[in-house]
KOLMARVO-15090 format. One line per 4 residues: number of its first residue (from 1); their letters; for each residue x negated, y negated, z of C-alpha. Coordinates in Angstrom, 3 decimals, m for minus. Layout:
// KOLMARVO-15090
NUM) A) X:Y:Z ~ ... $
***
This chain:
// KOLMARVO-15090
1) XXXX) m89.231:m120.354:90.963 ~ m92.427:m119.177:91.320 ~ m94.065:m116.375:89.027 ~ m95.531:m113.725:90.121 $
5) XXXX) m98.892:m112.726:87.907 ~ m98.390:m109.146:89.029 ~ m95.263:m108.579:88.035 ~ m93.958:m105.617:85.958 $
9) XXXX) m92.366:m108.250:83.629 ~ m95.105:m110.566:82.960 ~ m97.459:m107.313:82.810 ~ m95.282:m106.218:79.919 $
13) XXXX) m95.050:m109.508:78.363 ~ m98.895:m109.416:78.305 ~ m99.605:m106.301:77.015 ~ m96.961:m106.352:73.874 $
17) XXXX) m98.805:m109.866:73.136 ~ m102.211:m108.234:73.411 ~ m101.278:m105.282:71.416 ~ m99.820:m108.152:68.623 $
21) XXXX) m103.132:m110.440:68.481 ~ m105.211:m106.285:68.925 ~ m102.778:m105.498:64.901 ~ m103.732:m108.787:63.562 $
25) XXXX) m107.392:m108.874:64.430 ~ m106.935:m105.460:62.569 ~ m105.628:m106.890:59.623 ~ m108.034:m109.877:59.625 $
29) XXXX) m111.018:m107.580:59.485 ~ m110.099:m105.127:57.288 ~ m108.260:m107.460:55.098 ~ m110.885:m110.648:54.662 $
33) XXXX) m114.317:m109.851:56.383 ~ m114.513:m106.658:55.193 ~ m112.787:m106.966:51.919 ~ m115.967:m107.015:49.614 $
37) XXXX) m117.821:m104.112:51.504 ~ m114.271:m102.377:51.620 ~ m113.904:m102.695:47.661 ~ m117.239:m102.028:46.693 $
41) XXXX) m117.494:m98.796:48.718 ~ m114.085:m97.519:46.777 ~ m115.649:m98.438:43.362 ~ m119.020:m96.657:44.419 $
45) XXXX) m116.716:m93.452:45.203 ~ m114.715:m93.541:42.279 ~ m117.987:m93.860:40.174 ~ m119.496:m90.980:42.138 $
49) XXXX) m116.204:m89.072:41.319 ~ m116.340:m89.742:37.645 ~ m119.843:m88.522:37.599 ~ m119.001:m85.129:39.114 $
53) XXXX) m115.914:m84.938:36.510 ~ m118.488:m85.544:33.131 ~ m121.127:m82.784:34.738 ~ m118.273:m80.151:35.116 $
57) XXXX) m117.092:m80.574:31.539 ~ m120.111:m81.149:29.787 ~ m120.187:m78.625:27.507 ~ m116.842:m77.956:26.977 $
61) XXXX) m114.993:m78.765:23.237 ~ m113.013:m81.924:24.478 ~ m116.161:m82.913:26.271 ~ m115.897:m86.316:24.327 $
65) XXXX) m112.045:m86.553:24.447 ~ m112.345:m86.025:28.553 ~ m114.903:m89.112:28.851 ~ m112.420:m91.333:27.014 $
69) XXXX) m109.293:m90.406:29.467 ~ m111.460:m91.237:31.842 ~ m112.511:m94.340:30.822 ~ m109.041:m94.694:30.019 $
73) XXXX) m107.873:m93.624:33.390 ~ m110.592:m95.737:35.339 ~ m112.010:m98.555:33.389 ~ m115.406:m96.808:33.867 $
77) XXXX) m117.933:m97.063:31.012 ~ m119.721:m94.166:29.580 ~ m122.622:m94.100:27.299 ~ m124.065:m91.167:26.385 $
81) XXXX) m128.087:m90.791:24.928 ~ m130.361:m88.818:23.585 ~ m134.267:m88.852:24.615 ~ m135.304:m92.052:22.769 $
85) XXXX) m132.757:m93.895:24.599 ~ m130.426:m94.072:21.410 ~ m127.000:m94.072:21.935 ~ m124.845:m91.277:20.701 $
89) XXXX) m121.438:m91.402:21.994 ~ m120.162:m95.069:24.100 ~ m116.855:m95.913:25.101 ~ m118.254:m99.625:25.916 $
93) XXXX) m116.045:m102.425:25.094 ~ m115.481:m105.834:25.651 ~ m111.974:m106.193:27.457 ~ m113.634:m103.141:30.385 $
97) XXXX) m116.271:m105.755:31.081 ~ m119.008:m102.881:30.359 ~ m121.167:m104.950:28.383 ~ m124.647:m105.699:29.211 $
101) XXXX) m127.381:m107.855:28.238 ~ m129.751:m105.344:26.006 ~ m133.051:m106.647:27.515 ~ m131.484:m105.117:31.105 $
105) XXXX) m130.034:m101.976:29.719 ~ m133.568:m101.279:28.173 ~ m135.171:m101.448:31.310 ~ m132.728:m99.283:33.077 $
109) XXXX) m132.473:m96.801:30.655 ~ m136.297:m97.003:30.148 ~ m136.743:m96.542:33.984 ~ m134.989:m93.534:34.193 $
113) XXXX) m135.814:m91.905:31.253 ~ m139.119:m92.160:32.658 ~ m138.568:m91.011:36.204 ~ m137.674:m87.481:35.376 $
117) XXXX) m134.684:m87.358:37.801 ~ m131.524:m85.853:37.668 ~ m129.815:m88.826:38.646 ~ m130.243:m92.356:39.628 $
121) XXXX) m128.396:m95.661:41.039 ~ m128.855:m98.911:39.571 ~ m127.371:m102.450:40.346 ~ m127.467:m105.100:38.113 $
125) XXXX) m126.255:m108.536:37.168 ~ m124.054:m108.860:34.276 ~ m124.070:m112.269:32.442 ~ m121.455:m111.936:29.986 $
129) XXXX) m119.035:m111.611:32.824 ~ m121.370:m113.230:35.911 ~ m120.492:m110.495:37.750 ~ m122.203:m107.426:39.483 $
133) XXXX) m122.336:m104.005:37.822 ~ m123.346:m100.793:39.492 ~ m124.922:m98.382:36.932 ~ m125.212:m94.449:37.831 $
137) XXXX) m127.524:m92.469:35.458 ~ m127.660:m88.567:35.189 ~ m129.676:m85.764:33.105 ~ m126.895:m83.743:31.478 $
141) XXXX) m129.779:m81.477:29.851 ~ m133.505:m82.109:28.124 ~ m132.279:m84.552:26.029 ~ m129.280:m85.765:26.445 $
145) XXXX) m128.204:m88.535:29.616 ~ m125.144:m90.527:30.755 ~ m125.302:m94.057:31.471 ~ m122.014:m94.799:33.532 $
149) XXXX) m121.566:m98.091:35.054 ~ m118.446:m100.033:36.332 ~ m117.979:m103.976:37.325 ~ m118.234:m105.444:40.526 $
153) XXXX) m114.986:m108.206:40.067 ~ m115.193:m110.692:42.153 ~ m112.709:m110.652:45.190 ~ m113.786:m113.799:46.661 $
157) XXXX) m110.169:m115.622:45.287 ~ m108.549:m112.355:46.542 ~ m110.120:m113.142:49.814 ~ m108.929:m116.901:49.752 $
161) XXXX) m105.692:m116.289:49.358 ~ m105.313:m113.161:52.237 ~ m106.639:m115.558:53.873 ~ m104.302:m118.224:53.376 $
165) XXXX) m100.907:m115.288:53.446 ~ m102.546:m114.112:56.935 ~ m102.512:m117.420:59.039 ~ m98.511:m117.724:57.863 $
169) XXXX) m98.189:m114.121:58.718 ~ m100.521:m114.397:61.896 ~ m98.527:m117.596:63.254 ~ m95.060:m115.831:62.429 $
173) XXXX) m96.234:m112.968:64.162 ~ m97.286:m114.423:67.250 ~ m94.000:m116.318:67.674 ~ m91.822:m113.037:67.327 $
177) XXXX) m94.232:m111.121:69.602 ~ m94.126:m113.551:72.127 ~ m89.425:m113.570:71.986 ~ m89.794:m109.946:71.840 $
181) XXXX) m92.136:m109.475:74.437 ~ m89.876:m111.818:76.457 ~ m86.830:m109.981:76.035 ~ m88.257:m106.650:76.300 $
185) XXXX) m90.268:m106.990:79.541 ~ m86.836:m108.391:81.087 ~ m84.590:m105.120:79.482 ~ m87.576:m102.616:80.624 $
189) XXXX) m88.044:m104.459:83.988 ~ m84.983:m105.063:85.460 ~ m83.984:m101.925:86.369 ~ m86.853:m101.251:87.974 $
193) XXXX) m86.311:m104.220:89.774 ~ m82.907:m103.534:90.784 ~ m84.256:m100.038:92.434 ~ m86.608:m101.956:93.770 $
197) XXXX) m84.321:m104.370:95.827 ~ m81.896:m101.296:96.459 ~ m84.713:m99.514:98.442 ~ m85.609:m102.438:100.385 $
201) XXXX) m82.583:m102.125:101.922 ~ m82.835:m98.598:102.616 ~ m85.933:m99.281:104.134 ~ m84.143:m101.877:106.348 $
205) XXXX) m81.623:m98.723:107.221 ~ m78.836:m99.410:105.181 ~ m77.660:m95.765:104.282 ~ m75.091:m96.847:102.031 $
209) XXXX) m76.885:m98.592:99.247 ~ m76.620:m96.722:95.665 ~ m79.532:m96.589:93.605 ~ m77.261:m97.016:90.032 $
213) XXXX) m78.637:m99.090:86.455 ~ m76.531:m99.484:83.561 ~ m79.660:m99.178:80.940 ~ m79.662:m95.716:78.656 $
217) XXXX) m83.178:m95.162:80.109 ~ m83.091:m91.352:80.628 ~ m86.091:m91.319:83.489 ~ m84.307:m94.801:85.018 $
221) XXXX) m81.744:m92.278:85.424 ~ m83.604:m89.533:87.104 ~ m85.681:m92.271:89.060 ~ m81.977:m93.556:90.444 $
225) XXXX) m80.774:m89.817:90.943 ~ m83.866:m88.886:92.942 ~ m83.409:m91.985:95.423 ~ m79.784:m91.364:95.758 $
229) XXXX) m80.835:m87.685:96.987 ~ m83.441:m88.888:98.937 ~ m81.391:m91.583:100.556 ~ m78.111:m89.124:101.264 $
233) XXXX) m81.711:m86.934:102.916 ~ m83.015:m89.991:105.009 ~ m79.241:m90.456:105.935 ~ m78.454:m87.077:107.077 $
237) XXXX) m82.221:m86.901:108.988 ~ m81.468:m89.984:110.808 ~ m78.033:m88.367:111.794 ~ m79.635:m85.541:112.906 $
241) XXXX) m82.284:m87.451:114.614 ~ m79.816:m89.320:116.394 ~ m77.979:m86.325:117.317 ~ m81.625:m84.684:118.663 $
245) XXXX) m82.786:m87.570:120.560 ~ m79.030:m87.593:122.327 ~ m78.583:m84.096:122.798 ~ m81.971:m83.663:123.745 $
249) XXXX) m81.448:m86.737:126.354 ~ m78.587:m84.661:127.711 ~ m80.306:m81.516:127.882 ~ m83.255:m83.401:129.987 $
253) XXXX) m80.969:m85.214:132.138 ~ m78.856:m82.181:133.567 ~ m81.577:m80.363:135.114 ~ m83.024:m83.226:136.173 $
257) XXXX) m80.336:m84.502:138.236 ~ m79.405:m81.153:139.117 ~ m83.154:m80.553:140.829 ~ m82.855:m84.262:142.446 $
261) XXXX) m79.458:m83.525:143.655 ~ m80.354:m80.162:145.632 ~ m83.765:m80.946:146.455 ~ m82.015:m84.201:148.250 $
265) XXXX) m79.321:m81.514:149.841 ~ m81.925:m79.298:150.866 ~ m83.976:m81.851:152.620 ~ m80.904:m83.888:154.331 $
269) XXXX) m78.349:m81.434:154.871 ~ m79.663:m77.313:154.509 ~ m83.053:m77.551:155.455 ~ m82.113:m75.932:158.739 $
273) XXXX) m79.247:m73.415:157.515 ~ m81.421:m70.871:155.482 ~ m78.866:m69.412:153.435 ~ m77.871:m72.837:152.095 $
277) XXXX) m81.374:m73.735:151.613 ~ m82.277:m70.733:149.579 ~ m79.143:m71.054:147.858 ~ m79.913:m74.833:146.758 $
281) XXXX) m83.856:m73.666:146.315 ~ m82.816:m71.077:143.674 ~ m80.490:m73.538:141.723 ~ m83.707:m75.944:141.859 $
285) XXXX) m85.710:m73.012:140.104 ~ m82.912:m72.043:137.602 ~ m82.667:m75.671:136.376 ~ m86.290:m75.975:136.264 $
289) XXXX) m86.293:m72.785:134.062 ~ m83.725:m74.270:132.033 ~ m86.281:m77.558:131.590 ~ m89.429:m75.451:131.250 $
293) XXXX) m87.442:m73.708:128.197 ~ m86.331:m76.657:126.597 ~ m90.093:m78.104:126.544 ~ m91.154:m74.844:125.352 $
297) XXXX) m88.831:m75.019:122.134 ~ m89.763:m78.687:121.690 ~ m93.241:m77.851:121.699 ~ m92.869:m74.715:119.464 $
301) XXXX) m90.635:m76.497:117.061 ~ m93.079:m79.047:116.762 ~ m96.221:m76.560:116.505 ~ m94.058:m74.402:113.693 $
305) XXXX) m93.116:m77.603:111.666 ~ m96.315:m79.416:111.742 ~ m97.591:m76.083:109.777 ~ m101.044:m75.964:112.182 $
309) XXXX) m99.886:m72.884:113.128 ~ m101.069:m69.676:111.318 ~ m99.880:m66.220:111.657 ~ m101.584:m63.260:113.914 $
313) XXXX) m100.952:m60.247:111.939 ~ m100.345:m56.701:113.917 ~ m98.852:m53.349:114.154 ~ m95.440:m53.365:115.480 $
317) XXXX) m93.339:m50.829:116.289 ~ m89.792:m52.375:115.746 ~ m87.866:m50.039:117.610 ~ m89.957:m50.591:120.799 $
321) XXXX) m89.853:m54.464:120.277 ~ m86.391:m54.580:120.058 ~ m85.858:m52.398:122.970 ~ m88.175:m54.532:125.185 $
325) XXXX) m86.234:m57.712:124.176 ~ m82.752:m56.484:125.064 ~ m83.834:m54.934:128.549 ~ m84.129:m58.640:129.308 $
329) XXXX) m80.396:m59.070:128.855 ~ m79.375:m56.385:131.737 ~ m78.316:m58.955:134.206 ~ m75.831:m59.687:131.541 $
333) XXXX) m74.887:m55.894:130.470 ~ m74.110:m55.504:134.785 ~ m72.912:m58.946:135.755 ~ m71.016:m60.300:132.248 $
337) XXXX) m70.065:m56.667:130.380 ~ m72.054:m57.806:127.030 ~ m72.188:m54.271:125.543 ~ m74.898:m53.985:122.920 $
341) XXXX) m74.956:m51.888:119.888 ~ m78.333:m51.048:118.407 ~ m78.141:m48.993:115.365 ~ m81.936:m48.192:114.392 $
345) XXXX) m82.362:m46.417:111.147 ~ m85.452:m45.223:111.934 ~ m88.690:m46.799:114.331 ~ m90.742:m48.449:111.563 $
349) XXXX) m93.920:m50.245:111.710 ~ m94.590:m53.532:110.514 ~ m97.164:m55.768:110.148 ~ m96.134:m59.282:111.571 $
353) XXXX) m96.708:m61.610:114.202 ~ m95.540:m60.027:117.259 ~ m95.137:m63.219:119.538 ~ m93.118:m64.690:116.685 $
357) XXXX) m90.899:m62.115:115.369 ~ m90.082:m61.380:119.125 ~ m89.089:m65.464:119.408 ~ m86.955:m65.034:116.154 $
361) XXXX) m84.994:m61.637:117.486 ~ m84.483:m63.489:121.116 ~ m83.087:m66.674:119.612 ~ m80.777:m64.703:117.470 $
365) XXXX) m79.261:m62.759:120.714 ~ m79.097:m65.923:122.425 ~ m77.002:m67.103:119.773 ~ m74.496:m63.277:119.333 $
369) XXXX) m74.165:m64.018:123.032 ~ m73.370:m67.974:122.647 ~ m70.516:m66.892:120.223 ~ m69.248:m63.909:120.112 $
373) XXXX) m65.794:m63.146:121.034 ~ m63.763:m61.771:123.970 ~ m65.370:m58.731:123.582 ~ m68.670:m59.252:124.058 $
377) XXXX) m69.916:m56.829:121.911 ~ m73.457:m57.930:119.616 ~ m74.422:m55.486:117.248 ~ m78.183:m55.023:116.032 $
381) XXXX) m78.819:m53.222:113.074 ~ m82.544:m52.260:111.364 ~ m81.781:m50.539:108.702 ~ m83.075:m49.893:105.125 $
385) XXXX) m81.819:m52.618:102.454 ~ m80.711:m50.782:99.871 ~ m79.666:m53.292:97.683 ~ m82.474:m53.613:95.638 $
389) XXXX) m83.520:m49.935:95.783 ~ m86.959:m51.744:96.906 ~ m87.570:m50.215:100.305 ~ m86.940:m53.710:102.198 $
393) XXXX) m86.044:m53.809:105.742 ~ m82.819:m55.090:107.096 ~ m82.364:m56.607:110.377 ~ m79.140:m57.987:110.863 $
397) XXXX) m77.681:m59.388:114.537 ~ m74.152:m59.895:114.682 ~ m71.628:m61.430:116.983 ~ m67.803:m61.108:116.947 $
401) XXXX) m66.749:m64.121:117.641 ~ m64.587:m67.159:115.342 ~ m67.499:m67.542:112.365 ~ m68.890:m70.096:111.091 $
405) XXXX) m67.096:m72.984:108.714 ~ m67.919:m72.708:105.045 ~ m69.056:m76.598:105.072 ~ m71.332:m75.739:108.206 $
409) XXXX) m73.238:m72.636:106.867 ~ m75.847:m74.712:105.335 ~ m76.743:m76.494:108.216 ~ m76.439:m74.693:111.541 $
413) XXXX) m80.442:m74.069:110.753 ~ m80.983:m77.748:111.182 ~ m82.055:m78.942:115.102 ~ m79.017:m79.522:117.356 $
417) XXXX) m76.489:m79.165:114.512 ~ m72.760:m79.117:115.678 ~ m69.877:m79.102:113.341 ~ m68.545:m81.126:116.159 $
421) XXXX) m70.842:m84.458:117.396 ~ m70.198:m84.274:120.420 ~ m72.826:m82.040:122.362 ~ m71.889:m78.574:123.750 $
425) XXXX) m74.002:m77.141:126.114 ~ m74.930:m73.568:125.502 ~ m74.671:m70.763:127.996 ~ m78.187:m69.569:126.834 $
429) XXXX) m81.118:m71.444:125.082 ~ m81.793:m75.193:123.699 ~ m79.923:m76.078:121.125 ~ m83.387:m75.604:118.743 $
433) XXXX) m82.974:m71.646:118.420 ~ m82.142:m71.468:115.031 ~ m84.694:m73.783:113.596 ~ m87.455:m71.804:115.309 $
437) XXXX) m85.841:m69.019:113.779 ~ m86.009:m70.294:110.184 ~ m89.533:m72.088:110.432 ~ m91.139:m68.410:111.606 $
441) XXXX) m89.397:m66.777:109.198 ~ m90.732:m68.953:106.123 ~ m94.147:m68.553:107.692 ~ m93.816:m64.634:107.226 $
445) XXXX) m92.566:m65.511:103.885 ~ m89.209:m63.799:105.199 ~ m85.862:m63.829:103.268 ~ m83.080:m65.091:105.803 $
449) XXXX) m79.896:m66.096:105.673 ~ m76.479:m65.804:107.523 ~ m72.531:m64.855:106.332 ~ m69.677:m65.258:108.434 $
453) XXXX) m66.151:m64.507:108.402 ~ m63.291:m66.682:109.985 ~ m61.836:m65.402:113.506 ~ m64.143:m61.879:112.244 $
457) XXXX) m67.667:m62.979:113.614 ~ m71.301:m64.140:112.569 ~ m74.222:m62.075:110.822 ~ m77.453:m63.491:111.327 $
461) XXXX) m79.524:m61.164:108.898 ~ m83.948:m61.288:107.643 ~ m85.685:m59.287:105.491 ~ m88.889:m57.428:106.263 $
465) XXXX) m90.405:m56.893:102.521 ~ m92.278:m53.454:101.975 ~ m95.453:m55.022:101.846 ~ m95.699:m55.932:105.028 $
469) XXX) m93.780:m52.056:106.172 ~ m96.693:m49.774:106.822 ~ m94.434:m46.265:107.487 $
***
């Protein structure tokens, strides 16, 4: 089997081994190399420290008592003199390795007796221990001075054996980081893996895959819930793009045979007879209509949805738009009886795109007249929305005809949706009305929606906000 280098589970592998070696290099450097400067920088504080604690309570009664609890405390020396060097007051002994050859502590003492200085550092080599002591001298006033010093112990056998505890620990390490790391990378990796293969075969168009791991991994989870939604999406918009290319197909074929067909009648069999011929001309012209509006909402769909499109802003007068759309509809009102009822609360002016709102008002009376019942009535209604007591305006086109199914509501914006697959042609429009109507109203930034009552008829319904109502 061959590994790949790339992988997520060799890339975890790698990094919990790197972060392993990244702890122990830690430990090796803070633990050997730097053990000596580590300690001596901690004595050098705590000998700074002490020196701060005998200046604040010189002076005090228990003075003397306070520089033996912290020689007691510490294991710090203290020596206090006068002028001449002499010692007064020393809690030197033996067992705190304090004691230094007199020749040295002469010189020191002599040195910064001399100097004048309120304090000064000294480092010097103790022979009756071999070892390094560091010596810190202060003025406490004219004549009196502190000597306080404290012993450099050697940490080189320390060192030794850290060093000697670290390779065990080191080589334990490593061999636990490297199982772990094993076992982790696999639990961590494998459901990624498993998404992984599950969307290669949605890729490959297999709908019915689910996205589903068994580890407690709460964004796993999400990650699997996400691609289950987006597959049911891909699903449903492959449906539906079925559905468009078939219906659209069927839409393009009619007219087109229909035109063939007559213009083949008209010039084999009616060219002379020019009733027939005008006849078959004018069904030639109303299927080419048909065809030229069918491109049109393909190309406007496409235009709306590829969000190129921007908005041209003007004054409308709603009642007068409205108007001028139904007049179209006369040779319906005398040849079909479609009665329509237009209740207009009042002619208000708007600010919107006037090409578009007047596509989204036509496509919704193409659909009242579609559906609605045995009637014929369609009702329009613009009319304040008093619902939110926020001076909205309501425009609301309704049909009477059987409603729309509960399961359907959702969708009958979508292109060419049918509760039904099989393709109905309408008696007016494309099939595409509604979603023009729903892409132009979320360019205006419109609230839309639709409610419907079984065997009681369809309200299409938008929402013209008060900022864009001028009177």
């Amino acid at each position: 089997m061959k590994i790949n280098k790339n992988s997520l589970n060799i890339k975890i592998w790698k990094y919990f081994i790197l972060f392993s070696i990244l702890i122990l290099a830690f430990l090796w450097l803070f633990q050997v190399i730097f053990l000596s400067s580590y300690y001596r920088w901690v004595k050098t504080n705590e000998l700074n420290e002490t020196v701060s604690e005998i200046k604040q309570s010189y002076n005090s009664d228990s003075f003397y008592n306070h520089i033996d609890q912290l020689t007691y405390k510490t294991g710090i020396c203290i020596e206090i003199t006068n002028n001449y060097g002499k010692t007064t007051y020393s809690t030197d002994s033996m067992d705190r390795g304090c004691i230094v050859n007199p020749n040295t502590t002469l010189l020191y003492k002599n040195d910064f007796l001399n100097s004048n200085d309120e304090s000064r550092s000294y480092e010097i080599l103790n022979p009756h221990f071999n070892n390094k002591t560091l010596i810190k001298a202060i003025t406490l006033d004219n004549n009196i001075y502190a000597f306080i010093n404290t012993s450099l112990e050697a940490v080189d056998s320390t060192a030794n054996i850290l060093t000697s505890q670290l390779i065990i620990v080191t080589f334990l390490v490593l061999i636990m980081s490297f199982i772990i790391a094993y076992f982790l990378s696999k639990k961590l990796s494998n459901p990624i893996v498993k998404i992984n293969n599950s969307a290669k075969k949605m890729a490959d168009g297999d709908y019915d895959v689910l996205f589903k791991i068994d580890e407690n991994i709460e964004e796993m989870n999400e990650l699997a819930t996400t691609l289950n939604y987006a597959k049911d999406e891909l699903s449903r918009t492959n449906e539906l793009r079925k559905d468009l290319m078939a219906n659209i197909s069927h839409d393009l074929k009619t007219p087109l045979t229909m035109i063939k067909a007559y213009a083949e009648m008209v010039r084999d069999l009616t060219y002379k007879d020019k009733e027939k011929r005008n006849n078959n001309l004018n069904i030639i012209i109303e299927e080419t209509d048909r065809l030229n509006n069918l491109v049109n909402d393909i190309l406007d769909l496409s235009v709306i949805e590829s969000k190129t499109q921007s908005l041209k802003e003007e004054e409308i007068k709603l009642t007068d738009l409205i108007n001028s759309i139904i007049k179209r509809y006369d040779i319906f009102v005398e040849k079909e009886k479609y009665n329509f009822i237009v209740n207009i609360e009042n002619n208000f002016t708007i600010l919107a795109d006037r090409k578009k709102l007047e596509q989204v008002i036509y496509n919704l009376i193409n659909n009242a007249i579609n559906y609605t019942g045995k009637d014929n009535n369609i009702f329009i209604n613009v009319i304040s929305d008093n619902n939110n007591n926020n001076n909205n305006i309501l425009v609301e086109i309704k049909d009477t005809g059987k409603g729309i199914l509960e399961k359907d509501i959702n969708n009958i914006w979508d292109k060419y949706y049918k509760s039904e697959k099989k393709h109905k042609r309408n008696a007016v429009g494309t099939g595409l009305g509604l979603s023009i109507v729903k892409n132009i109203l979320k360019l205006h930034k419109f609230e839309y929606g639709v409610k419907s009552e079984n065997n009681k008829g369809t309200t299409f319904y938008f929402i013209i906000p008060n900022n864009n109502i001028i009177e």
